[in-house]
LUMLUMDO-484917 format. One line per field, with one value per residue (C-alpha): residue number from 1; residue in one letter; chain; x, y, z. Coordinates in Angstrom, 2 decimals. Layout:
N
nr: NUM:...
rest: A:...
kette: A:...
east: X:...
north: Y:...
up: Z:...
//
This chain:
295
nr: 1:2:3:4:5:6:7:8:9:10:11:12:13:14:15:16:17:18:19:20:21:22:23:24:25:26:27:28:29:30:31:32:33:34:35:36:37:38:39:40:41:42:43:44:45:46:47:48:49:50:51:52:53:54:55:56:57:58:59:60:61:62:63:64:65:66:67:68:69:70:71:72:73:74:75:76:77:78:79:80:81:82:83:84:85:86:87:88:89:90:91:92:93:94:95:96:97:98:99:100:101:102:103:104:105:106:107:108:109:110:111:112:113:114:115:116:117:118:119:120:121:122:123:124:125:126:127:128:129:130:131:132:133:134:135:136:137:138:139:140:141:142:143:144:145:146:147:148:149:150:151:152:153:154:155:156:157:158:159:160:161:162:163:164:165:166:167:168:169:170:171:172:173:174:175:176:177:178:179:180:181:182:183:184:185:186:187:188:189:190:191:192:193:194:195:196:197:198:199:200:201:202:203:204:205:206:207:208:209:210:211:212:213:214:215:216:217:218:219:220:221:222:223:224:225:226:227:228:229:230:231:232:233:234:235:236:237:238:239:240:241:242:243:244:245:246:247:248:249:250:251:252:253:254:255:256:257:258:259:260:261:262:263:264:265:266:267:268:269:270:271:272:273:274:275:276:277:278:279:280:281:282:283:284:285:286:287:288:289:290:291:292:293:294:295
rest: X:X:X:X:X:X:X:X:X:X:X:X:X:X:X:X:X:X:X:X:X:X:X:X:X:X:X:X:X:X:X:X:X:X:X:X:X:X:X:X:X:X:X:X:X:X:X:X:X:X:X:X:X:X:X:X:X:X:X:X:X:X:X:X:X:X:X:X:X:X:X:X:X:X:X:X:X:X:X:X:X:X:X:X:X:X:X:X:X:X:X:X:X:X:X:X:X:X:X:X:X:X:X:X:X:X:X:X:X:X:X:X:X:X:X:X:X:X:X:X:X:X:X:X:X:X:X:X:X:X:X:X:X:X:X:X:X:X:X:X:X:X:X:X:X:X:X:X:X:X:X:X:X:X:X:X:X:X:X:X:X:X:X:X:X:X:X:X:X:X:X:X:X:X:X:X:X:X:X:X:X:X:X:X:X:X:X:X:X:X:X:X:X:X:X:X:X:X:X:X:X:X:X:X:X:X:X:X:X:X:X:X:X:X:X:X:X:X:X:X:X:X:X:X:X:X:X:X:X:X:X:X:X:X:X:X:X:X:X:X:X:X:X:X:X:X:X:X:X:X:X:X:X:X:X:X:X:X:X:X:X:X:X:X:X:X:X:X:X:X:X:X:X:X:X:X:X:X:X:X:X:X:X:X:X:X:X:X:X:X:X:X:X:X:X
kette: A:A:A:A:A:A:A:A:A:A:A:A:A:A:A:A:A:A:A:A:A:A:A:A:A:A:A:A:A:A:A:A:A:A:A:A:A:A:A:A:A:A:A:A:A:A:A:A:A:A:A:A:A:A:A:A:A:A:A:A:A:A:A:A:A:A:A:A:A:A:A:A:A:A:A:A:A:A:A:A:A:A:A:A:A:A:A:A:A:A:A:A:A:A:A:A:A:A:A:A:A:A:A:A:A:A:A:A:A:A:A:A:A:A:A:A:A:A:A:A:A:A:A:A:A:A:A:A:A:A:A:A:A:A:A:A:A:A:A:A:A:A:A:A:A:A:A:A:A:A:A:A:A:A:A:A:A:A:A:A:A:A:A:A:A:A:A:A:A:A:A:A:A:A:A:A:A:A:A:A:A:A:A:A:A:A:A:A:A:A:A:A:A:A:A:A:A:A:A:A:A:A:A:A:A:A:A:A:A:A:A:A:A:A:A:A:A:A:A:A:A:A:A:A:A:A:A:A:A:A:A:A:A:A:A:A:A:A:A:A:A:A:A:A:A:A:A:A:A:A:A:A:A:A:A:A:A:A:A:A:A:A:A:A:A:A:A:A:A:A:A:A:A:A:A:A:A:A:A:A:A:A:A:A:A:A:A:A:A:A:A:A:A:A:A
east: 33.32:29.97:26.83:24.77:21.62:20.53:17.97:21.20:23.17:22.85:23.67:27.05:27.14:25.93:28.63:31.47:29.51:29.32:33.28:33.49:34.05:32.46:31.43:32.39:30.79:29.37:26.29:24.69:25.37:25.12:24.73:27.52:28.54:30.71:32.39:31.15:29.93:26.63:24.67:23.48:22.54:19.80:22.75:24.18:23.02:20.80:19.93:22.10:25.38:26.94:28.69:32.01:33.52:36.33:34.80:32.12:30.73:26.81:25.30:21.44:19.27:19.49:17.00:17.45:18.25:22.22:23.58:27.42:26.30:28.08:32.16:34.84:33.99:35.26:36.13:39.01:39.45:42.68:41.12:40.26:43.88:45.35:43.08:43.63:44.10:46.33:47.84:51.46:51.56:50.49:52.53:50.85:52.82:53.74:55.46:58.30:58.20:56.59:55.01:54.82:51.64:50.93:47.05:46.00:46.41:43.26:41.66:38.95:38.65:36.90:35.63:35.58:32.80:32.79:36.50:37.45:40.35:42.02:41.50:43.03:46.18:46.15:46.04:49.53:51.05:50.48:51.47:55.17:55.38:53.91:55.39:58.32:59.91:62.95:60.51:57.26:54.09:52.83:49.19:48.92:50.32:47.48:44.67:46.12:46.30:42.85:41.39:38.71:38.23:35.35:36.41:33.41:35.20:33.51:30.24:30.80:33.47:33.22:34.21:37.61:38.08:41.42:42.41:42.13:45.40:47.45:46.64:45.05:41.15:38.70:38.63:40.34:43.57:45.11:45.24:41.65:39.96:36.23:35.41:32.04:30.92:27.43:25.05:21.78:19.38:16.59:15.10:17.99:20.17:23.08:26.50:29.92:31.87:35.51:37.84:41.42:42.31:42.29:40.43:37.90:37.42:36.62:33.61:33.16:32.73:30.48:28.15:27.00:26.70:25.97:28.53:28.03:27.02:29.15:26.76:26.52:30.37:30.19:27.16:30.03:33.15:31.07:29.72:33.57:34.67:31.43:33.05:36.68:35.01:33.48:36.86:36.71:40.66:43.64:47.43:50.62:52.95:55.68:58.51:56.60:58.94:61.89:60.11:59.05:62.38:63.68:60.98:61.52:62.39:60.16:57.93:54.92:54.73:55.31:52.13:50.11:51.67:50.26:46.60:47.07:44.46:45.67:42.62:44.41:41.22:44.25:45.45:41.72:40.59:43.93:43.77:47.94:48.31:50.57:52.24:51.76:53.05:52.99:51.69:51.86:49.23:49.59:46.79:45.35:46.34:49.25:49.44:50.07:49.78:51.13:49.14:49.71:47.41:46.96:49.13
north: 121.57:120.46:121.45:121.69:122.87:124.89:122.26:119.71:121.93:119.38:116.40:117.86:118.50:114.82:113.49:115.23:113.87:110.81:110.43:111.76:115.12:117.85:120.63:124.27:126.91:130.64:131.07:134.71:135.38:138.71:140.94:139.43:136.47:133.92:130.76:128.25:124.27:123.27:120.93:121.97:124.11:125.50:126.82:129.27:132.88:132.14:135.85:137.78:140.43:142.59:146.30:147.26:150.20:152.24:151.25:150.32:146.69:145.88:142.76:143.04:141.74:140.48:140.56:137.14:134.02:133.99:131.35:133.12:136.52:138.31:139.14:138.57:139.08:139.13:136.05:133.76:130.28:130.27:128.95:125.16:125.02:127.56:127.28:130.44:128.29:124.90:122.87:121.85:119.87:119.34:118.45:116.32:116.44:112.70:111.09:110.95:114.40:115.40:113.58:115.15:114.24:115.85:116.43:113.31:114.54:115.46:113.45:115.62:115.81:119.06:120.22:124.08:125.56:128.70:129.74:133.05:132.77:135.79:133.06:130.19:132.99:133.48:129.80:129.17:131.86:129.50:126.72:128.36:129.61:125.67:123.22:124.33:125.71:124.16:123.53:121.69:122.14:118.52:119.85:122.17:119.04:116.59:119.51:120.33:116.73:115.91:119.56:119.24:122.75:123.91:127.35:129.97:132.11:135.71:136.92:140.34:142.36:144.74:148.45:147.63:144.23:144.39:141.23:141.61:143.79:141.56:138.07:136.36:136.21:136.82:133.49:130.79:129.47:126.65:125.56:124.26:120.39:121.68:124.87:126.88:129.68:130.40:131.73:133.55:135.12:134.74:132.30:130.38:129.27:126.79:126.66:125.69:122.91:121.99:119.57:120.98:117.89:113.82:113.90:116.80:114.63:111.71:113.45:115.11:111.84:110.31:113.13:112.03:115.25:116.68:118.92:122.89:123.57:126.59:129.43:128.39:128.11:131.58:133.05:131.75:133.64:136.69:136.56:136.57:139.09:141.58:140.92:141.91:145.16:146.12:146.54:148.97:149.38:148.48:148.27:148.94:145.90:147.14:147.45:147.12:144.77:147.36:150.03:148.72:147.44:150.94:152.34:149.96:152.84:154.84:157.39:156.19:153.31:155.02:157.51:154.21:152.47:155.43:154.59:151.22:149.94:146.64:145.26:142.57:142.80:142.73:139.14:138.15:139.09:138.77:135.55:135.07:136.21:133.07:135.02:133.30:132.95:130.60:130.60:128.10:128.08:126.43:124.11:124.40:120.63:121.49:120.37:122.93:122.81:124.81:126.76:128.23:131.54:133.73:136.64
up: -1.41:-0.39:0.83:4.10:4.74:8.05:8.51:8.63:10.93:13.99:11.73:11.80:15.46:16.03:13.83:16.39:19.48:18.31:18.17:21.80:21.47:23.83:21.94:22.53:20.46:20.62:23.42:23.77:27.61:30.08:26.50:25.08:22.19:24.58:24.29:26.17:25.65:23.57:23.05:19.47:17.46:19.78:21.75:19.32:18.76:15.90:14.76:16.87:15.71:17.82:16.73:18.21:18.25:20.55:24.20:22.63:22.19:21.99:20.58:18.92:16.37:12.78:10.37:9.53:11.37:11.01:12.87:12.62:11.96:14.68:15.11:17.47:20.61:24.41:24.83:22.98:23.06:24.52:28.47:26.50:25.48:27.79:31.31:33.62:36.63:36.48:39.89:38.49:41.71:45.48:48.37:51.58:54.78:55.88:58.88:56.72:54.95:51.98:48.97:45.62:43.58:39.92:38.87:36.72:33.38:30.70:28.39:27.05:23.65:21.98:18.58:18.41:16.30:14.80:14.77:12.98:10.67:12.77:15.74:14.41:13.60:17.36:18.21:16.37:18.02:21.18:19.42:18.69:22.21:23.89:21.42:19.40:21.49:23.87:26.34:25.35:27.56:27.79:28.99:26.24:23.71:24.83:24.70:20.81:19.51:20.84:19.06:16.34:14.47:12.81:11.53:10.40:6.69:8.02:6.13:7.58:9.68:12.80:12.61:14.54:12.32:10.19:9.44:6.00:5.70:8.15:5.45:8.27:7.30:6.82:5.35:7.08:5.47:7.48:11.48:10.58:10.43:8.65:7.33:6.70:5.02:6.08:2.88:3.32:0.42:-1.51:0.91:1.04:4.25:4.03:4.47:2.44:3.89:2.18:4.50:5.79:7.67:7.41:10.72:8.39:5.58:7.32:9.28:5.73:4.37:7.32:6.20:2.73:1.98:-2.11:-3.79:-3.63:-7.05:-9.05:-7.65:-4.44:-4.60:-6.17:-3.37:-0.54:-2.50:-2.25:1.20:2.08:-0.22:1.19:4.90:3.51:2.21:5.33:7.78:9.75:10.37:8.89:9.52:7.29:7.81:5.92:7.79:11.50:13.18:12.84:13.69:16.77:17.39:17.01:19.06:22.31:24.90:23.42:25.93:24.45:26.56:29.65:28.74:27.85:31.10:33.35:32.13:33.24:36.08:36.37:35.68:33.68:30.92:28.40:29.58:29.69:26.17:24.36:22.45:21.90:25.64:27.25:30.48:33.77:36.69:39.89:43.17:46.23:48.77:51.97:53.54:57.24:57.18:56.09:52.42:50.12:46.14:43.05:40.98:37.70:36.69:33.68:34.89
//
């Protein structure tokens, strides 16, 4: 495990530019902690947290100058891997019919910073349903293989956080190339940095960074352990998949259904979401093209 001071924050961020990654981190937004690309660590919402609650989600001031200090929020990172629109193909009219052409595929490569451990559970959900399954997604496979992760172990949880009783945070256990735990106190700010990846240690490495010393090992422990006190909900596993086997015609879901708006906010915000559908839309030249969309 080593040790990086918040002065030293943007030598990190270098390092992943510097291999050709664009980065994609948390920006503060329209009153609300988003996911979107940066440029460094001016970008992120240095001494900003938000409080959720039932319909209720409101992001304001810290009294210190967190750089992670805030919680899930609206957004997932599901559109880098996952992008709510997609053309599959396009068709242009010729003398002799129609010619197929497929979108030139993607060669961006990304590093993701600041992924929750309850995030990078949500991320290999999509992995099962894109890539081992019959059917690979190829789009999905080059996004993936090109992904740099820099997960965030929580220093503190939301009142409708519950990770802690599902075993998937708050500190981040695999799916991850660097992780941090960020560490403030008695004048102190620096992170925790330990390697889950090849591709991890070797920016690890490029870093010639010291190692965390035993208390700063120990201040990191705690800041995790403080964030798995604070949930503010949890579930009892035992026995749920039955039960919700069992409970499949259930009336429930007809009350919940009649509340529905279609709004589709649920598809939007729900980071394991993968349903889509297709559309083709027709051209005035007539060309048309094949879309695939969240649905």
């Amino acid at each position: 495990m080593k040790r990086l001071g918040r002065a030293d924050f943007d030598h990190l961020l270098n390092a992943l530019t510097e291999t050709g990654r664009e980065l994609i981190g948390p920006v503060m937004r329209d009153g609300a902690i988003l996911y979107d690309r940066i440029a460094g660590t001016g970008d992120l919402p240095e001494g900003w947290t938000d409080t959720q609650e039932v319909g209720q989600y409101r992001v304001h001031r810290r009294d210190d100058q967190a750089l992670f200090g805030y919680v899930v929020g609206p957004h997932s990172w599901k559109r880098f891997l996952f992008p709510p629109n997609q053309t599959v193909f396009s068709a242009r009219r010729t003398d002799d019919g129609f010619v197929l052409e497929t979108p030139p595929a993607e060669h961006v490569r990304r590093a993701l910073i600041g992924v929750r451990a309850c995030e990078l559970e949500a991320i290999r959900v999509q992995d099962r349903v894109f890539l081992e399954g019959p059917y690979m997604d190829a789009a999905y496979q080059r996004r993936r293989a090109s992904l740099f992760v820099v997960a965030v172990n929580c220093g503190q949880a939301g009142g409708t956080c519950f990770c802690a009783s599902m075993e998937t945070g708050p500190k981040a256990k695999r799916g991850y190339d660097l992780a941090l735990t960020e560490v403030l106190g008695d004048g102190e700010h620096y992170f925790t940095l330990d390697a889950g990846s090849a591709a991890g240690s070797e920016v690890l490495d490029s870093l010639a960074l010291p190692d965390a010393l035993d208390e700063e090992r120990a201040a990191a422990a705690a800041a995790v352990a403080r964030a798995e006190s604070q949930m503010g909900r949890s579930l009892d596993t035992n026995g749920l998949k039955p039960l919700l086997d069992r409970a499949l015609d259930s009336r429930h879901w007809e009350a919940v259904g009649q509340r529905c708006l279609s709004c589709a906010n649920c598809t939007l915000v729900c980071p394991t979401c993968f349903c889509s559908t297709v559309e083709d839309v027709t051209e005035l030249d007539g060309g048309a093209r094949r879309e695939r969309r969240w649905d």
